[in-house]
Every structure is written in C-alpha cells, then in structure tokens.
C-alpha positions in Angstrom: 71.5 24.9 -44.4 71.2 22.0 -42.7 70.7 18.4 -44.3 69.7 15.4 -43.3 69.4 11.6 -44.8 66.0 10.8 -45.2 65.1 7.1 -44.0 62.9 6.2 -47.2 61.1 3.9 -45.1 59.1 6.3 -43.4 57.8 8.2 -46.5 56.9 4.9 -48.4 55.2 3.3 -45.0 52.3 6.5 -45.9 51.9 6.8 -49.5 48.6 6.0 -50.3 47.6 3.2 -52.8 46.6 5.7 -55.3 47.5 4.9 -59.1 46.0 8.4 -60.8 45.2 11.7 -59.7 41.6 11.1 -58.1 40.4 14.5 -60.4 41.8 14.1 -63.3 38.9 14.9 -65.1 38.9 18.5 -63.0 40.3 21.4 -64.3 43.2 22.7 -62.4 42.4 26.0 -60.7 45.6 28.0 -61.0 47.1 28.7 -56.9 47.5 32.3 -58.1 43.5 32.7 -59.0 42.8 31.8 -55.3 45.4 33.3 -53.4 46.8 36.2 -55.5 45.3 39.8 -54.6 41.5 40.3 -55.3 40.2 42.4 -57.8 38.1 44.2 -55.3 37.2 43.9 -51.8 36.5 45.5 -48.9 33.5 47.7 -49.9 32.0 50.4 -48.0 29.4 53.2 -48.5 30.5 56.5 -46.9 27.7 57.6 -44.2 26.6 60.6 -46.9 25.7 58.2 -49.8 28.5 60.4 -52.3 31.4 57.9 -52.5 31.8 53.9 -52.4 35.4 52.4 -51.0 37.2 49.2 -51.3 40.6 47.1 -51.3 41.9 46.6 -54.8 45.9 46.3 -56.6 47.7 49.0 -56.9 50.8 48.5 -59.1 50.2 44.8 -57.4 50.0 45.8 -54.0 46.3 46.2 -52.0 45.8 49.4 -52.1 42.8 52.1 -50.6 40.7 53.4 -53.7 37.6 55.5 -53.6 34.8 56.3 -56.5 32.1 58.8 -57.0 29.0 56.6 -55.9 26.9 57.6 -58.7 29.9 57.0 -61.2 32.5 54.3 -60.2 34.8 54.6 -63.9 35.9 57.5 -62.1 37.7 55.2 -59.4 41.0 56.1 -58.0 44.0 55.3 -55.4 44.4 56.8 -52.4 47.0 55.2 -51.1 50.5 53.9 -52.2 51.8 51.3 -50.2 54.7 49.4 -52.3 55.2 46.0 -49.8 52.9 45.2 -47.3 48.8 44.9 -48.7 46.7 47.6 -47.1 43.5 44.7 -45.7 40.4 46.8 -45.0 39.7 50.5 -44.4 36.5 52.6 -42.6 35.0 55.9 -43.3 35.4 58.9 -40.9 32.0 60.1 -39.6 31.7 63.1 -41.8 32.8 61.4 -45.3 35.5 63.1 -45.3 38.3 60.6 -44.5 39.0 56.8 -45.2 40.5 55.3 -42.2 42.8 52.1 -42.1 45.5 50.6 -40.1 48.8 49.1 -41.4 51.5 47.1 -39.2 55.3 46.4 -40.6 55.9 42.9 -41.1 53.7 41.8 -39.8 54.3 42.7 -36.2 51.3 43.5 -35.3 52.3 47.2 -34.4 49.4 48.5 -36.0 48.9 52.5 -36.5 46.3 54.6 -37.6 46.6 56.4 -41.2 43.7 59.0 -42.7 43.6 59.9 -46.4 41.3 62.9 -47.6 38.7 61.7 -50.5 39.2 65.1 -52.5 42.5 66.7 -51.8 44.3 62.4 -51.2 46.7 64.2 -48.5 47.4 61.1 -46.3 48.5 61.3 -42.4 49.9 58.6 -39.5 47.8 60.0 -36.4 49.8 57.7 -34.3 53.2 58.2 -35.6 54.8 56.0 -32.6 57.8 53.1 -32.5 56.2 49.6 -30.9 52.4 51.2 -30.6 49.2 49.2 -31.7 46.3 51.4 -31.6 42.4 50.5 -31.2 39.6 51.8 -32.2 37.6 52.7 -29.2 34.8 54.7 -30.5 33.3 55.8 -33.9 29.7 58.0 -33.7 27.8 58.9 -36.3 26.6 62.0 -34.3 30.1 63.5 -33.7 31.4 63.8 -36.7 34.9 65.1 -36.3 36.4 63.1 -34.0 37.0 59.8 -32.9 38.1 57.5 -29.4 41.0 55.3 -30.0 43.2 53.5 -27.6 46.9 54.0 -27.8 49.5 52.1 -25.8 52.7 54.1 -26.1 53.2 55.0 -22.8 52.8 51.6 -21.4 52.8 48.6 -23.7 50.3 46.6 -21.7 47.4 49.0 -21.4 45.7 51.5 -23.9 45.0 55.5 -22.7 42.3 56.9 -24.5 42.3 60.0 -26.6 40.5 62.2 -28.6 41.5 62.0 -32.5 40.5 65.7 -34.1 40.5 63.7 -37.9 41.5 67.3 -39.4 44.1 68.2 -37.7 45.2 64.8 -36.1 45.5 66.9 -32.7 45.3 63.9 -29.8 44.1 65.2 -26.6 44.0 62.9 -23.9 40.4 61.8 -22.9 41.4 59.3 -20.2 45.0 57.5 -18.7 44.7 53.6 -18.5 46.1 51.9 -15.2 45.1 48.1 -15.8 41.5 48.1 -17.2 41.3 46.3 -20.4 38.8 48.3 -22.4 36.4 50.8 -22.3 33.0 51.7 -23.8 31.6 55.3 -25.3 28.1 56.1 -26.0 27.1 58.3 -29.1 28.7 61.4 -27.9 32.0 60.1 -27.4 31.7 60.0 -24.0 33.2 56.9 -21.9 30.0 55.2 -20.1 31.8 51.6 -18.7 35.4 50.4 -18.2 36.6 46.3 -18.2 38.7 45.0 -15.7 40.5 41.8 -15.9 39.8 39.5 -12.5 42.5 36.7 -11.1 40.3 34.3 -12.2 40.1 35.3 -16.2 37.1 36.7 -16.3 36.3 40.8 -15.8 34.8 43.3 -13.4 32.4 45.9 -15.4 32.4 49.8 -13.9 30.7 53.1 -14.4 32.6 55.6 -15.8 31.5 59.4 -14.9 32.9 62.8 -15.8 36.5 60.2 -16.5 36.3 58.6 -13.0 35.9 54.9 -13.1 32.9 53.9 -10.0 34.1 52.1 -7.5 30.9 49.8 -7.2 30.8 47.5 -10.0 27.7 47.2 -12.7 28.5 43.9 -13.6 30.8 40.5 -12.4 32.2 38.3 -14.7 33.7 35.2 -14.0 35.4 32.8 -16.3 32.6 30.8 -17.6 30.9 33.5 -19.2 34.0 35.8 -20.1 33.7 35.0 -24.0 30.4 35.2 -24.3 29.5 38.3 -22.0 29.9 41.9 -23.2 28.1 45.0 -23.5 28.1 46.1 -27.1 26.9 49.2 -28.0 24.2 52.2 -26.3 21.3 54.0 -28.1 21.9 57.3 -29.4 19.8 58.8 -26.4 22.5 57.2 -24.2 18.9 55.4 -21.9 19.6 51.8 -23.1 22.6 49.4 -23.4 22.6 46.2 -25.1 24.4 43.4 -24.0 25.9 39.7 -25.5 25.1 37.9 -21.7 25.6 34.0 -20.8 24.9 34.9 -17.4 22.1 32.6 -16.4 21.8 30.5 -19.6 24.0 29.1 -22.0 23.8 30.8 -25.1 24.5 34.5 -24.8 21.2 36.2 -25.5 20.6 39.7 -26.8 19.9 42.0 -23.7 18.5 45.5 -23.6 19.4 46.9 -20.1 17.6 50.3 -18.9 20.4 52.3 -17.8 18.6 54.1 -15.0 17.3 51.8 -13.2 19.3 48.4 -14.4 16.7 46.5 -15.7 17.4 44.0 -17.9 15.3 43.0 -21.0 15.7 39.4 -23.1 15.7 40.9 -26.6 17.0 37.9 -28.7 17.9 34.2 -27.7 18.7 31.1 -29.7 19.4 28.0 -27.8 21.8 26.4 -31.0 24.2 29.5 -30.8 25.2 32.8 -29.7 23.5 36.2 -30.3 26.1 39.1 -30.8 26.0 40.6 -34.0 23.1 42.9 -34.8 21.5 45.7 -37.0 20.8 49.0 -35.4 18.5 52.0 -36.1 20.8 54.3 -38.1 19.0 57.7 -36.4 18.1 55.8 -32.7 20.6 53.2 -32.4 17.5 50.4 -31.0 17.6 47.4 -32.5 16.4 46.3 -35.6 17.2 42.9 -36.6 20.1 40.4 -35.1 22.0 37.6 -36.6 22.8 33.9 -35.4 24.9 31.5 -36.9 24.7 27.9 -36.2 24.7 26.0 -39.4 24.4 29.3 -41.6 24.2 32.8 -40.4 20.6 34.1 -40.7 18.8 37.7 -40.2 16.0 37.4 -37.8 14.1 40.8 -37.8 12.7 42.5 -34.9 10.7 45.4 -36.4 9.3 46.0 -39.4 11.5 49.1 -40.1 14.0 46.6 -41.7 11.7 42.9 -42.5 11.3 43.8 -45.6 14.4 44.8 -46.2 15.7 41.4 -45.6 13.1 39.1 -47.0 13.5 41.1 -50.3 17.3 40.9 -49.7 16.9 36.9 -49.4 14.6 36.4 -52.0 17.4 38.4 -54.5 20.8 36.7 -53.3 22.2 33.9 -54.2 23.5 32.0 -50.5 24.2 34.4 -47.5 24.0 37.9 -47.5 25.6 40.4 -45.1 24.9 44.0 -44.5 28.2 45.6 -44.9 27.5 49.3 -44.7 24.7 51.7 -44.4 24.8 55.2 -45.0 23.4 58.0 -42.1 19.9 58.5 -44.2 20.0 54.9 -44.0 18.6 55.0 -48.0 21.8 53.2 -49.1 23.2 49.7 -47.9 26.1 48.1 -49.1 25.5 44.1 -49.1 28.3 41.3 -49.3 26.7 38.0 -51.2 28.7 34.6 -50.7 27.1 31.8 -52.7 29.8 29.4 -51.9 30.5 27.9 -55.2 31.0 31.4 -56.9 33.4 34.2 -56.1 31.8 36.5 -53.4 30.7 39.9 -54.1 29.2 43.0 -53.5 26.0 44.6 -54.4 24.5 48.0 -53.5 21.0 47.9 -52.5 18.4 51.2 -52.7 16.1 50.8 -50.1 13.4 52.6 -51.6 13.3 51.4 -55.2 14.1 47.9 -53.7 16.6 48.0 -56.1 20.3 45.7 -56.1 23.0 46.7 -58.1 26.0 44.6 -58.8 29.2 46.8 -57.6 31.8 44.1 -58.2 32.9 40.6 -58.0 36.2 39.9 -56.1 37.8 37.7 -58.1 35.8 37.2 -61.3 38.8 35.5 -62.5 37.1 32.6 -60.6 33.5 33.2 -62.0 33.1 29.5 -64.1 36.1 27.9 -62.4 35.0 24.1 -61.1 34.2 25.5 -57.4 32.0 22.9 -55.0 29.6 23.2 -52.7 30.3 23.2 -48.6 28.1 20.8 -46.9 27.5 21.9 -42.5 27.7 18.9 -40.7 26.7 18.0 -36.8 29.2 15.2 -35.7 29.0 13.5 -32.5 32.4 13.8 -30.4 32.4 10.4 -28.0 31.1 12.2 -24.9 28.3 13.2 -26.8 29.0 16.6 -27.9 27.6 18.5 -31.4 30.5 19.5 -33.3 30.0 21.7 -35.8 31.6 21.6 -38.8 31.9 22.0 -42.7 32.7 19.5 -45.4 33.7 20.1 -48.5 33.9 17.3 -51.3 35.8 17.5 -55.0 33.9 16.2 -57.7 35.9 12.6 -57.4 33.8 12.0 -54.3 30.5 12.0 -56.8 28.4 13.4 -53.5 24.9 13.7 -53.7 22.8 16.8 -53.5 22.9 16.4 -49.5 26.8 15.9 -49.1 26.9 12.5 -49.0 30.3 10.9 -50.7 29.9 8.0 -53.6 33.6 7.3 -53.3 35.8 7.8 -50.5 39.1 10.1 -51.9 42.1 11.4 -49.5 41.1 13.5 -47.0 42.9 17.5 -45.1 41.4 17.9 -41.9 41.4 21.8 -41.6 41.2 23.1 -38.2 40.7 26.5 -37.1 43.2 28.9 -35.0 42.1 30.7 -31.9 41.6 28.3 -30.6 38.6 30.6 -29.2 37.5 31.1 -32.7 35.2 29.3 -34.9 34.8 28.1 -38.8 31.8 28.8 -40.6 29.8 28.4 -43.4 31.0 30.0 -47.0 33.6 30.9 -49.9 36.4 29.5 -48.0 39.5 29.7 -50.7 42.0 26.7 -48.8 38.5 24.3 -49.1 38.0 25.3 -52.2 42.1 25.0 -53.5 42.4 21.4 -51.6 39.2 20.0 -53.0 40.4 21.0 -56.3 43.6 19.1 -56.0 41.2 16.2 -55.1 41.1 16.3 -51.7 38.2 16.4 -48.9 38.4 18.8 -46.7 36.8 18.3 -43.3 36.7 22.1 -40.8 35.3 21.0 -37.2 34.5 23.4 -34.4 36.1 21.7 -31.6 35.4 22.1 -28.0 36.7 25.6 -26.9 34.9 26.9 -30.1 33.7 29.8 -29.8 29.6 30.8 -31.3 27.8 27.7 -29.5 27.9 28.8 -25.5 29.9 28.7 -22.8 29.3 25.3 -21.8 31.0 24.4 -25.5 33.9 26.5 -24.9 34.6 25.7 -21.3 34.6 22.2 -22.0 37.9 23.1 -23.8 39.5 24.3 -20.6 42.7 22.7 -20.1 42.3 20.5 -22.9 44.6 21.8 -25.3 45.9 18.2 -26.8 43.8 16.2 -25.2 39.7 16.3 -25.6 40.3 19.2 -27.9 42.2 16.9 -30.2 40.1 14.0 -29.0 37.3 16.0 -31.1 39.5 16.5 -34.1 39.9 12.2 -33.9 36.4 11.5 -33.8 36.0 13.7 -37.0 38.1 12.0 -38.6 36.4 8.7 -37.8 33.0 10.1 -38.7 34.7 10.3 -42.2 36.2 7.4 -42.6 32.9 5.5 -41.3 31.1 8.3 -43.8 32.7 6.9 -46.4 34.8 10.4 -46.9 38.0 8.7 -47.3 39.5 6.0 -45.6 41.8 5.8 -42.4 45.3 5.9 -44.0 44.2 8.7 -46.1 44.3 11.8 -43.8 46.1 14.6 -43.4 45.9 17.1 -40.9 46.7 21.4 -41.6 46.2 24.6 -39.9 47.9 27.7 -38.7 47.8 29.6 -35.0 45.6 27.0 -32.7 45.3 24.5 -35.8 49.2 24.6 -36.2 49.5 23.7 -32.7 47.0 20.8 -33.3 48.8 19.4 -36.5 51.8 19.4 -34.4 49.8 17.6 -31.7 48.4 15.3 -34.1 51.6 14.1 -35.2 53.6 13.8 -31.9 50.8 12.2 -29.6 49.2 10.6 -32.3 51.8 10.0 -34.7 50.2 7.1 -36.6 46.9 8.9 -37.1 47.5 11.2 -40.0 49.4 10.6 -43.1 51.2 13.5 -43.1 50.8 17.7 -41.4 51.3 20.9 -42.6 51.5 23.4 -39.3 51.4 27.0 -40.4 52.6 29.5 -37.9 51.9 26.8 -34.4 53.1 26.9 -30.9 55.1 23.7 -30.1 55.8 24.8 -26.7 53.4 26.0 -24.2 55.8 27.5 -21.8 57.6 29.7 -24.3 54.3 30.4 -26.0 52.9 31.8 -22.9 56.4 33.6 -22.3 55.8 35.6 -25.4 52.2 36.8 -25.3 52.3 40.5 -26.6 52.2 42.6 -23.7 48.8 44.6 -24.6 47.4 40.8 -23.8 47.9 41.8 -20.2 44.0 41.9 -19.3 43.5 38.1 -20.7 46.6 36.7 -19.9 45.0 35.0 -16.8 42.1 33.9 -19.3 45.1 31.6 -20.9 46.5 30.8 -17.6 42.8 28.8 -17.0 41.5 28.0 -19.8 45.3 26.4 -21.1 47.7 25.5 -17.8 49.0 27.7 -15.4 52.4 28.5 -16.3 52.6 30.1 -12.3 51.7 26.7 -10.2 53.6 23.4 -10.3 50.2 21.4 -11.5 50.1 24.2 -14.4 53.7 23.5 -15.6 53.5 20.1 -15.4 50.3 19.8 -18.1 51.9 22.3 -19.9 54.8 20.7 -20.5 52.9 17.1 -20.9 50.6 18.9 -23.8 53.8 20.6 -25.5 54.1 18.9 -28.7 58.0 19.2 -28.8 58.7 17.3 -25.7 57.3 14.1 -28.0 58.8 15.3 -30.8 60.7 12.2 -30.8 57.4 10.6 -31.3 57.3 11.9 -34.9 56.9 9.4 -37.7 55.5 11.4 -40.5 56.3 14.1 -42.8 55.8 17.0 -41.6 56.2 20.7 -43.6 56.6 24.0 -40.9 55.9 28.1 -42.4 56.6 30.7 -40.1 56.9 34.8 -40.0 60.0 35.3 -38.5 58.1 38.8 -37.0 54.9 37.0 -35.2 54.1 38.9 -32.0 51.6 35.9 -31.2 53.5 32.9 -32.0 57.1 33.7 -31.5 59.8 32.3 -34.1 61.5 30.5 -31.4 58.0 28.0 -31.7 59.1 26.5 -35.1 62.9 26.6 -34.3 62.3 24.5 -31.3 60.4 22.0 -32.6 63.0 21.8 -36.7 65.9 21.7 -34.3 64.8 18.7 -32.1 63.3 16.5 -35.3 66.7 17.7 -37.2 68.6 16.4 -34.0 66.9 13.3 -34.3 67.1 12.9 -38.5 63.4 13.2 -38.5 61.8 15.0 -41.5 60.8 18.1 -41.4 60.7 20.7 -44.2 60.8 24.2 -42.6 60.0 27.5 -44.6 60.7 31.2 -43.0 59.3 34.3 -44.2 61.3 37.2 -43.0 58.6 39.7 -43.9 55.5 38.4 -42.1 54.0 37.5 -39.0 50.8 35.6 -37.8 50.2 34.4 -40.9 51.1 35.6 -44.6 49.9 38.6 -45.6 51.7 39.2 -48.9 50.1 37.1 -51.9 53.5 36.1 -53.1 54.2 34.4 -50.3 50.8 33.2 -49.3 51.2 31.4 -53.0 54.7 30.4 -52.3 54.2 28.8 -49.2 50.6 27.0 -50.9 52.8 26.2 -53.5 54.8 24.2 -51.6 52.0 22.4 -49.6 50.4 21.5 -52.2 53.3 19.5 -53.7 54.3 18.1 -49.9 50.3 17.1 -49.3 50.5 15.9 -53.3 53.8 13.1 -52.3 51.7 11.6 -49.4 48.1 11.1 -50.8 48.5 11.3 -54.2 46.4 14.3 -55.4 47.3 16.7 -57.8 50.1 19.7 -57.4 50.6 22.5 -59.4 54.2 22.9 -59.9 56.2 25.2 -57.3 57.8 26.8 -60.2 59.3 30.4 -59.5 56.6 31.0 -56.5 59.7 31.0 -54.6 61.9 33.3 -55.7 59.2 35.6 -56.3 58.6 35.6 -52.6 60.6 36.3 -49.8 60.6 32.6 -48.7 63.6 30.9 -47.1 63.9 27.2 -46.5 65.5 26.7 -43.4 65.9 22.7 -43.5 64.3 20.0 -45.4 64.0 21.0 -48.8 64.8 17.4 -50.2 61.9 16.3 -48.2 58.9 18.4 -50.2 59.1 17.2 -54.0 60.3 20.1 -56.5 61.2 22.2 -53.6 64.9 21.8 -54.3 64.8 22.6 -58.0 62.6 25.4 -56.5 65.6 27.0 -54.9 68.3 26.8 -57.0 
C-alpha cells in the first residue's frame, strides 16, 4: 500500500471553528439501524389475493419469502442466497411463481430465477455467462408465459423470447438487429419497436405478424427522447397511452386511438412530468395518474378508484403509493412513507375500506430522533427552479416551515444519473447525516429528469459547468438561508454525484470543505470507453447530451470537464469507494484520479470493494464504507462519528491508499 506524508497545512486550513458536537443533545442513531438489511421490504400481493411477498434476512442475507395472505405467522423462505442480497422480486401471472433477478458482484449481468410458492423448487431461465435479461412483457391475461429480452447472442441488443414459466422452455418470439426495445400488448404480442437515431433520439415502428413496418408511427428527436414513450395498451389492444413532450414541455398523458392515430390529452401538469399511472385491472384504461413536483400526488380520473384514494389519503400518514393490486382488483397493497418514521406497508380491502398494517421495514427505527424533509424551489442565476430537498438536524432549531434558527455544517447530496432526479421521502443518508449534525441539502440540477425537457436539455453539454454552476448557487442559497455558513460545506454522491464531488473539488477546489465521491467518473473519455455494450441504442444520447467523444470539438470539452486533468488543482480532503466489478463506472475511474493525487502527495483516502459494483449492495459494506465517511466528514466539520470499529473487517473493504488521512481508519485495519 502506498503512503504518503500528509502536509498538515491543508487539513487545518478547513477544519471548521466548531468547539462541540453541534447535536450533542441528539441521540446517536446506530449506522447499522439505517443501513443494515431491513426487516421487511418489498411487498407484493400475488394477482389471486392467496399469498403476500417481500424482501426480508435470511440467515442475514435478503432473501425471497412468501405467506399465506390470510395468515402471515406462516411465512417462509424461498430462496437461499448466502452473499449477494436478493433486492425485489414480482409474481408470475398465474400466482404460481415469484420472479426476481440476481447479478454476481455486482456486474450487472442480471438473470432471471423462478421459485414455486408450494413445492419452493427454484430455476435460472436464463442460465447464460455475460447475459442481462429484461423484462419485456408481463399480462395479466396470459398467464403462463412471459416476454423478456435476452442479449446472449449479441451483447449490444436484446432478442425476444417466449418464457413458458413451467417448464422454462424459451422459444424465440423475435431476433433483435439494432432496435433498442420493444412493446407487447395484453396478449403478448409485439405491437411497436424503438430505434435509436444519430442524433440520440429514436424512430417508433409498427410491428405486425414479427415484421417491424417500414413507415414510422412516431419521430423522436433529442429534445424529447427522455420524456417521450409509449407505455402500455388497453387490454382490447384499441388504445395506447403515451408519456409525450412533443409539442409542450411537460410530457402529458396521451391516449392514442390505434386505428386511426388520433391522439387524446388525458393528463397534463405544467410543474412536472406525467408517466406513472393506475390502470383498470380488467380494461387496462386509465384510472388515476401521478405527478411529482414538490410531493407525488394521485389525481383521479374516474370514479372507479376516487374514493379509493381520498380514503387512502385521509388514512396515511405522508405519501402513499399503490404497490400491487390483485386481478379482482379487491386487494391493493400500499407503501406509506411519513418521512420522519420508518416506511411501511399496509394492505388495503377495497370493499370494507379497510387498512391493515402488514409490516414496518425497520421498526428498529420506529422512536429514533428522525427529522422532517423540507422541498425547496431555489433560483439557479439564470433563473431556473431547482428543485430540491432539505433536511435539518435538530441543532438547526428550524421552524415548522423549514426555516434554520442556527446555521450548522452543511453535505450537499447530489443525485446520480445524472438523468435522474431526488424526491421527496424517508431518505436514510439525509436522515444518517442530519443525525451526525449535519444539513443536508439534495438539488435537482439541470439535466434532471421529472420537470420537462426544456429542464433537462439545458444540461446538454454542461456536465461541470452550469450543471455544477446549479449545485454552487445551492449552496449559496444556504449559506444566505442561514443553513450553514460558507466554510462549512461538504459535497457527497455516487454515479453522476461522484462525478460532481470530484468536479467540485478540482474546478472549484476552495468551495467545499471536503468530498466524499462514491463510485464517480473522473474521466470522460474512459468513461464513455466503457459504457456496457447493451447501452448501444443511447450511446449517441451521451455523445449529445455530454461531448462527443467522435469529433475534435467533443474531445476537447471532454477532456476540459474531466476532473482528473485538474486534479492537480485539489486542495481538500477527499475520500474515493469503488466496486472493483462496476459495468457503468469502470474501476479504472477511481484508479486514475488516487494515482494522479498520490503522484502529486495530495490526499486522498481510497476504499475498494472487490465484491460490488455501481454502488454497495451488501449491508456490510454499505456500513463499512458509511462508517468511514462518517468519521472522514466528522475530521472536517466537526460533527459527530460513530466509531469505524470492526465495520471493516466484517466487510470485504480494502483500502487502497490514504488510510492515515480518515481518522480511526488505520486502527480500523490492523
């Protein structure tokens, strides 16, 4: 392991003028009751009504278990996985079968696994090397078979099959020769076909009896390429509905008649996108749709379901979500998030408009000192609403309306993607940071995705430069809030929001009083170099909307907004996780960047996990990794760390360079 002498100028030039812990009043919310495994999550209804599903330990891994629904002490594991947590899992149409998908190492490989409810007999359906599978297709009306998308045969496009769920028979439905997805209706049949155009956006076809038309239904140009997608058909097969920008701002909520192509405006909000909605059970027409500015909401469109959801509001504490419904549509399963309590989930009788408590996930939580999230509107300097979510500890002694008594060190948050967005909700690093006395301050940046396409194209070719100018005038909208103050700000993230803590550091290196980057590009060139080949149908949607990796212009802003070509520029402690396996951000991103501060005897404290990828999957090293930010953020503004302890060598951790510069890290190791 590498080692180099620390200058101890440059970490006393940023510790903050703190004398005491700004929370020491605050109980300490053990790392492990945020970020160990849940008690439960994941729940789902199966489309019969009989059985209820969810995530939960097994022998401490996250694990697929399964219940009677009219008797849930009778709950059991279906599954055995000993490593790597299982995340989420679906029912098969007939009830029969609870579906889920499970990489290695986080590689992204994904493949499909089946276990039977009764007889627990468990199949791979897609037992291939370097495969990631999609779901294409699930129908309630076909109940033995699925559509998934499977790209052995070539890695950078997905043929279609035919999953028989009983047999696991594949049959080939159609070959895939560069179109980047396809569409089913309700009898599994393949209606429309995506293909990606030179200018990142896509060409929409019919698809009849497995030929793709050669007249296009729709054109798709850049602009609208996020925010424009048909979504589902009704069961008859007579209507499709549609997320469309085309011609306004704000995707709206289209019906289009299939026959003759006539478009219908079923849903539009001007503050934010329409795409998510709820759908007939027996017809597939639309019911009721949800937006999300501030808050998501339910905005019903029939009275089939209004009173549904007005009784469902009235009953809930915060924002409810319909999880699951079952085929008779008597049953729904409904996620509640309350913010300042551990989420959970409820199962609600239509008829008896009656709510039962299923579970909490993490009751362990239920009392703990959680705080409230306050949505804000900030003004970026060209005038621009940014989005975003604050979250205060109790040092800040904020009013009922979020606004801070006493400013207290501040962790700007930011989001990966970057086409992504934050929202409004239990979010467990808020909730972790504030309670180590920290502000935390999440802002959807230009290039957000939720609030149009004029928001996220105003991201194009931005990447460290108005996209980070957004993240700076956050950060002054705190300080002149009375958040925190200037010299009190750190800035965190992983994916997009690694790449902007890097940024933040090297072009702005007096700015922040410290970063923690979590699995972020530093090189734009070698980022693009690695994209996983099944990105083949976006990968000129990158070219546009980030540099042009192809044309001299392109290289040259590439390189200008690659954080380690001003790596030099670094002045402030700066800690680095990685999964050596990430298909997204390769390894070779964190290894640039820790080789040319190390060259240079700039600090940098670099921790590899072997066993993961885009991100940390396993709990033990979630915690380890937390572990050791919150003693790295806890040197350079003065809030409070638990102590690393053996999070370590419980985890798979390795610590590649610069343990001397994260306090206890060393003892941590030994």
């Amino acid at each position: 392991m590498l080692r180099y002498a620390l200058p101890a100028l440059l970490f006393a030039s940023v510790l903050p003028a703190y004398a005491q812990s700004p929370a020491n009043d605050v109980p300490l919310i053990e790392r492990a009751k945020i970020f160990g495994n849940p008690s439960k999550s994941g729940g789902r209804i199966s489309p019969d009504g009989k059985w209820l599903s969810w995530i939960a330990p097994r022998d401490g891994v996250l694990n697929v278990w399964v219940a009677p629904a009219s008797d849930l002490s009778k709950a059991r594991a279906l599954t055995d996985e000993k490593v790597r947590p299982i995340r989420g899992s679906f029912w098969s149409p007939d009830s029969k079968t609870l579906l889920f998908i499970q990489d290695k190492g986080g590689d992204e490989n994904f493949l499909l696994y089946g276990v039977n409810v009764v007889s627990g007999k468990q199949i791979n359906y897609t037992p291939f090397e370097k495969t990631r599978v999609q779901i294409v297709q699930i129908s309630s009306k076909v109940k033995d078979r699925i559509l998934i998308g499977i790209n052995n045969r070539d890695p950078r496009w997905h043929d279609v099959y035919s999953l028989d769920l009983a047999s696991g028979k594949l049959t080939l439905v159609q070959q895939n020769d560069g179109y980047g997805g396809y569409l089913a209706d309700e009898q599994l049949n393949l209606r429309l076909a995506s293909k990606p155009r030179s200018d990142g956006g896509a060409t929409y076809f019919r698809v009849k009896g497995g030929k793709v038309e050669s007249t296009p239904l729709a054109d798709i140009g850049l602009d609208d390429s996020q925010t424009t997608a048909p979504l589902t058909f009704t069961t008859d097969g007579k209507t499709l509905y549609w997320t469309d920008s085309r011609g306004r701002n704000t995707s709206a909520l289209l019906a289009q008649d299939v026959a003759s192509g006539k478009t219908t405006v079923v849903a539009e909000d001007a503050r934010a996108d329409i795409a998510n909605a709820l759908y007939d059970q027996r017809t597939g027409r639309v019911q009721a749709y949800s937006v999300n500015y501030l808050q998501q909401e339910y905005v019903p469109l029939s009275n089939d379901v209004k009173g549904d959801l007005e009784f469902l509001k009235k009953n809930t504490k915060g924002q409810f979500s319909v999880v699951s419904r079952t085929d008779a549509d008597d049953k729904w399963l409904v996620a509640v998030d309350s913010v300042t309590a551990p989420p959970s989930a409820w199962l609600y009788e239509r008829k008896a408009k009656h709510l039962t408590q299923l579970y909490v996930t993490r009751p362990e939580l239920e009392g703990a000192p959680l705080v409230p999230m306050y949505p804000q509107e900030i003004k970026a300097r060209d005038g621009l609403t940014l989005v975003s979510y604050l979250t205060l500890p109790q040092a800040s002694q904020a009013d009922a309306s979020g606004h801070a008594s006493k400013p207290v060190p501040l962790v700007l948050l930011v989001h990966g993607g970057p086409w992504a967005r934050d929202g409004y909700g239990y979010n467990s690093t808020h909730q972790w940071l504030a309670n180590r006395g920290y502000a935390v301050l999440s802002v959807n940046y230009r290039g957000s995705t939720g609030f149009g396409k004029q928001f996220i194209s105003a991201g194009d070719l931005q990447w460290g430069r108005k996209m980070h100018d957004d993240l700076l005038d956050a950060v002054q909208w705190a300080v002149k809030s009375g958040v925190t103050t200037a010299d009190k700000v750190a800035i965190m993230g992983g994916s997009y929001g690694g790449y902007a803590t890097l940024a933040g550091m090297a072009f702005t290196p007096t700015t922040f009083a410290c970063g923690v980057d979590i699995v972020g590009p530093s090189n734009l060139f070698t980022l693009l170099e690695t994209i996983p080949p099944y990105w083949e149908s976006i990968k000129q949607q990158f070219y546009k909307r980030m540099g042009d990796p192809t044309t001299e212009e392109g290289r040259a802003m590439l390189k200008e907004r690659s954080p380690l070509n001003s790596a030099a520029n670094i002045q402030r402690p700066l800690l680095i996780g990685q999964g050596a396996n990430d298909p997204r951000v390769n390894v070779r991103e964190s290894d640039q960047i820790v080789a040319e501060m190390a060259a240079k005897n700039i600090p940098v404290t670099y921790v590899l996990f072997p066993d993961e990828g885009h991100g940390f999957a396993r709990p033990v090293n979630n915690i380890a990794f937390n572990a050791v930010a919150e003693n790295f953020l806890g040197k350079c503004l003065a809030g409070r760390a638990e102590a690393i302890g053996g999070t370590i060598k419980a985890s798979t951790a390795q610590v590649k360079h610069g343990a001397e510069f994260a306090p206890g890290l060393q003892e941590a190791i030994r």
